[in-house]
C-alpha positions as CSV (number, residue, x, y, z in Angstrom):
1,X,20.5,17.8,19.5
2,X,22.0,16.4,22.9
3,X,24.0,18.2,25.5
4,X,27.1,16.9,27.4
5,X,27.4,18.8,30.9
6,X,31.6,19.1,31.9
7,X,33.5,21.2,34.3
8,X,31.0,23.5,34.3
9,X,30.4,23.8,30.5
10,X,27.2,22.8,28.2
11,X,28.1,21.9,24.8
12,X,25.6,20.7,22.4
13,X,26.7,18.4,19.8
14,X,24.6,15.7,17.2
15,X,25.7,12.4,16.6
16,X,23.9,10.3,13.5
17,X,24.4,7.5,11.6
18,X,26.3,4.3,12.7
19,X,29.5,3.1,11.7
20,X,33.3,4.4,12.2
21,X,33.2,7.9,13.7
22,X,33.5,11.3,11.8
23,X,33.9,14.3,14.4
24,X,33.6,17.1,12.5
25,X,34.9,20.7,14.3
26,X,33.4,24.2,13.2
27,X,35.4,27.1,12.6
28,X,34.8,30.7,14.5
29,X,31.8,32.5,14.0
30,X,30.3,29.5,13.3
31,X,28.2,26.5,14.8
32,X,27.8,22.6,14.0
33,X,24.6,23.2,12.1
34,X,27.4,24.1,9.3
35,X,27.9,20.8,8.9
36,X,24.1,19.2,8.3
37,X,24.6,18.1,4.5
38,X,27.9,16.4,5.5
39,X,26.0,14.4,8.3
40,X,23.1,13.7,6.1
41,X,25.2,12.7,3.4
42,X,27.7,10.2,5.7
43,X,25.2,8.9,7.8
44,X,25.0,5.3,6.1
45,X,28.5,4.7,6.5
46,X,29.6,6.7,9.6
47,X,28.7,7.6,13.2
48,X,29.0,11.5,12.5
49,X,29.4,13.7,15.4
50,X,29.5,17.2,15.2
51,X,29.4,19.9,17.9
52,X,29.2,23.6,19.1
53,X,32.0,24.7,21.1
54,X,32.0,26.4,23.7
55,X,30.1,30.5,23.5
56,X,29.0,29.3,20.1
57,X,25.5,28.0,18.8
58,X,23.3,26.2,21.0
């Protein structure tokens, strides 16, 4: 898990795999941990990026 630091806000995010990107977006009342069998899954074939926003998960 990495952490991106902008305009005063922290939002964690993974990023795996290499290849063209895949940014997937969670919905409320969620976090990107939701999306851990998609990122698993794509990895071989795409960079796969997903992230908390902001007030939610990490």
């Amino acid at each position: 898990m990495e952490v991106v630091r902008a305009n005063g806000l922290e939002i964690a995010y993974e990023r795996v795999g290499e290849g063209p990107p895949l940014v997937f977006v969670h919905g409320a009342a969620e976090d990107g941990r939701v999306w851990q069998p998609q990122l698993a899954a794509l990895a071989d074939e795409f960079t796969v990026v997903a992230w908390d926003e902001p007030g939610a998960g990490r």
